[in-house]
C-alpha positions as CSV (number, residue, x, y, z in Angstrom):
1,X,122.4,104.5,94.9
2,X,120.2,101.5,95.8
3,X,119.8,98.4,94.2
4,X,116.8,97.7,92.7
5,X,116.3,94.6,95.3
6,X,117.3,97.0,97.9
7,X,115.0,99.8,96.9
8,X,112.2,96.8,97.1
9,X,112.9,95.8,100.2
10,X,112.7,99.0,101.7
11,X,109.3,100.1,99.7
12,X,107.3,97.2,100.7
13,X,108.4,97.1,104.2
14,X,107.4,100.5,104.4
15,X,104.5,100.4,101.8
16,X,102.8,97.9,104.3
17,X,103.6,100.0,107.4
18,X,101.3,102.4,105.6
19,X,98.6,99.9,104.5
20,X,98.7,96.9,106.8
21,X,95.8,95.0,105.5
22,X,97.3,94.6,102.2
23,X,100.2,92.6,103.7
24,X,98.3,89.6,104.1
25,X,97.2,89.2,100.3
26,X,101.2,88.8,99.9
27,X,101.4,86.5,102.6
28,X,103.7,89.2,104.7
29,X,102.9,88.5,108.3
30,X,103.2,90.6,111.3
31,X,100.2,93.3,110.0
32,X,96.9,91.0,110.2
33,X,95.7,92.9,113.5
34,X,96.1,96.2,112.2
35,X,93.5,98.4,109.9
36,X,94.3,101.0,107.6
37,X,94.6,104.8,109.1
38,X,92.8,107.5,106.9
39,X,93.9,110.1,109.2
40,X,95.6,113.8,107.6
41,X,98.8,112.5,109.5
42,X,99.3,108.9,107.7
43,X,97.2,110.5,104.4
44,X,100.3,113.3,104.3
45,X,102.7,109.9,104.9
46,X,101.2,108.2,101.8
47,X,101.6,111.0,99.4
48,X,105.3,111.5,100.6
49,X,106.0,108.2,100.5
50,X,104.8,108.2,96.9
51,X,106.1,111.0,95.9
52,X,110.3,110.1,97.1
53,X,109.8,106.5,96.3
54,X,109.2,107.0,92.6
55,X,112.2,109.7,92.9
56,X,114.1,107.0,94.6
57,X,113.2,104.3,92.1
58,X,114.4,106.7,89.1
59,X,117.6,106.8,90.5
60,X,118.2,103.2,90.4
61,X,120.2,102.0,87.4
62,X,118.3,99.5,85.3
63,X,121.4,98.0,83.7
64,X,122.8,94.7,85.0
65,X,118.8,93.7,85.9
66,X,117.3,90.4,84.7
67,X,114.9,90.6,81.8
68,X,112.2,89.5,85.2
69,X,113.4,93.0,87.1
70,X,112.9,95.3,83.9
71,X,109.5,94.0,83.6
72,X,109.0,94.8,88.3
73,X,110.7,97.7,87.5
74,X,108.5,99.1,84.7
75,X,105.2,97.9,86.7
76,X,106.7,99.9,89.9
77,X,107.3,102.9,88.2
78,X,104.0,103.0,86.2
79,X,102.3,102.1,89.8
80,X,104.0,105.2,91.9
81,X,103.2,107.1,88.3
82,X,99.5,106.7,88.6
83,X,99.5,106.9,92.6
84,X,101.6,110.3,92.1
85,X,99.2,111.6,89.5
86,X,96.4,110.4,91.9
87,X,97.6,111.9,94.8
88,X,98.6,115.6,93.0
89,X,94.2,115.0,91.7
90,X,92.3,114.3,94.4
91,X,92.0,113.0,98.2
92,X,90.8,109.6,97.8
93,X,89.6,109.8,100.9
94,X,87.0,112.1,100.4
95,X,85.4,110.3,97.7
96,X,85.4,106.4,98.6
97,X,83.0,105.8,101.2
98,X,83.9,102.0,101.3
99,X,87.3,102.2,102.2
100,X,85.9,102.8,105.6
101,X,84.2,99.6,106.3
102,X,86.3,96.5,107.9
103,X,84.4,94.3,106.5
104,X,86.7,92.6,103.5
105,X,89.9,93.2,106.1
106,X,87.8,90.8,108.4
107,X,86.6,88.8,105.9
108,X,90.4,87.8,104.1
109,X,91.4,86.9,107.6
110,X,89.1,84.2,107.0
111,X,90.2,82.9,103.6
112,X,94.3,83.5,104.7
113,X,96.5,82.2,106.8
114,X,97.1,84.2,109.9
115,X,98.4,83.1,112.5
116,X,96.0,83.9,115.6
117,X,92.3,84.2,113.7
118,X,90.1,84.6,116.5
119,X,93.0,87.7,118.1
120,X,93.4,89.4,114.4
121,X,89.6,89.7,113.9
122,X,88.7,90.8,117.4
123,X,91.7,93.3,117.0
124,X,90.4,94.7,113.2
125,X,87.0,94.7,115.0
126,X,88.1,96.7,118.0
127,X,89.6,99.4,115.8
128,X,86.6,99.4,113.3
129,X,84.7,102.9,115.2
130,X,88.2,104.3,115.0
131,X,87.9,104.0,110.6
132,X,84.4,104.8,110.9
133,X,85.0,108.3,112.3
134,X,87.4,108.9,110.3
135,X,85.1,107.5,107.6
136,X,82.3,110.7,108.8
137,X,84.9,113.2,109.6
138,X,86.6,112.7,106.3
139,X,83.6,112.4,104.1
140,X,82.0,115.5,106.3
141,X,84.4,117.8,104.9
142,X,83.1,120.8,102.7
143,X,85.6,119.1,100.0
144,X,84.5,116.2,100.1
145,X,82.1,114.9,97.1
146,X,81.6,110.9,96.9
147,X,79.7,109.7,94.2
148,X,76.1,109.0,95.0
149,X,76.8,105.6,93.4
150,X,79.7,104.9,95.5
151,X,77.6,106.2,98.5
152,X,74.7,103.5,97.8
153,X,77.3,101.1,97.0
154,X,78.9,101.8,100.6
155,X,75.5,101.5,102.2
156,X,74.9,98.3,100.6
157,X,78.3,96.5,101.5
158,X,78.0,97.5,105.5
159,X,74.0,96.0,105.4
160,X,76.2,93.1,103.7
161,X,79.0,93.3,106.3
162,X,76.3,93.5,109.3
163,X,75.0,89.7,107.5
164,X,78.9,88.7,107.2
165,X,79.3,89.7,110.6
166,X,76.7,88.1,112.3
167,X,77.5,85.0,110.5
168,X,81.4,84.7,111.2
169,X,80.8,82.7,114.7
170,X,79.7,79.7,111.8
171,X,82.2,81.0,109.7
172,X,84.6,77.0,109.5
173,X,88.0,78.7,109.9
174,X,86.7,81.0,113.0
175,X,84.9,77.3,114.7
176,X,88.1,75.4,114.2
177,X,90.3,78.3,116.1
C-alpha cells in the first residue's frame, strides 16, 4: 500500500501525461508544447485512470497524515468522486465545443513561465487542426448533443481567439523572446 505522498506523486505525474496543458498552471514543466488529446484512445485512458486512482487512493491509510494531508486527501477523493460520477454520465467530449480551441493553452503560455515561448506556442499551434478534427469528429457523432449555448459560446471564443492570435506578434512576452 502506497503512501499518501507516494500515491501523489504517481497521480499527478500521470494526471498531467493525460492533460498536459494543465501542468503549467502548477508550474510543472516539461508539458508546455503539448495539447490535450480528445481521441477514444486517451478518452478510454482518462476514465481508467479515474476510475483505479480513486480505488488506489481508498486503499491508502489516512492515519499517521498531517491535519494538511486529511484536508488533500478529502479534496482528492471528492475530485476523482465527481470525475468518476462524470465519467460513468456522460462523454464530455461530446458536449463541450470549447475544449477544442487552443486558444487559452496559447494564451497562458503567455502569462507563465515557460521556458522556450516562441517553440511552445508554434508547437500548441502546429497541433491545433489535429484538436480541431477531433473537435468535428467528436461533436459529429450521432450522440453527441452540445448545448446551443455552449455552441455560440464556442463560436464566439475562436472569433475571439482569431483577434488573440493575430495580436500575439505584439503580444510583450512573445517580442522580448
Amino acid at each position: 500500500m502506497p503512501s499518501f505522498a507516494e500515491f501523489c506523486t504517481d497521480f499527478f505525474k500521470k494526471y498531467f501525461e493525460l492533460h498536459p496543458t494543465e501542468a503549467i498552471h502548477y508550474g510543472i514543466e516539461g508539458y508546455d508544447h503539448l495539447l490535450n488529446d480528445y481521441s477514444d484512445e486517451i478518452y478510454s485512458k482518462e476514465k481508467a485512470f479515474v476510475q483505479e486512482s480513486l480505488k488506489q487512493l481508498r486503499q491508502v491509510s489516512v492515519k499517521g497524515l498531517s491535519r494538511d494531508e486529511v484536508v488533500d486527501y478529502a479534496l482528492m477523493e471528492g475530485r476523482l468522486t465527481i470525475e468518476n460520477y462524470e465519467f460513468n454520465k456522460e462523454d464530455y467530449r461530446l458536449r463541450c465545443p470549447e475544449i477544442y480551441l487552443p486558444i487559452s493553452a496559447v494564451y497562458i503560455l503567455t502569462v507563465k513561465p515557460t521556458n522556450d515561448i516562441i517553440g511552445n506556442i508554434m508547437s500548441r499551434l502546429a497541433k491545433t487542426p489535429q484538436a480541431v478534427q477531433q473537435g468535428i469528429s467528436n461533436l459529429s457523432r450521432r450522440e453527441a448533443n452540445p448545448p446551443r449555448l455552449w455552441t455560440k459560446m464556442a463560436t464566439e471564443a475562436t472569433r475571439g481567439g482569431i483577434d488573440f492570435l493575430d495580436s500575439l506578434p505584439e503580444n510583450p512576452k512573445v517580442k522580448e523572446a
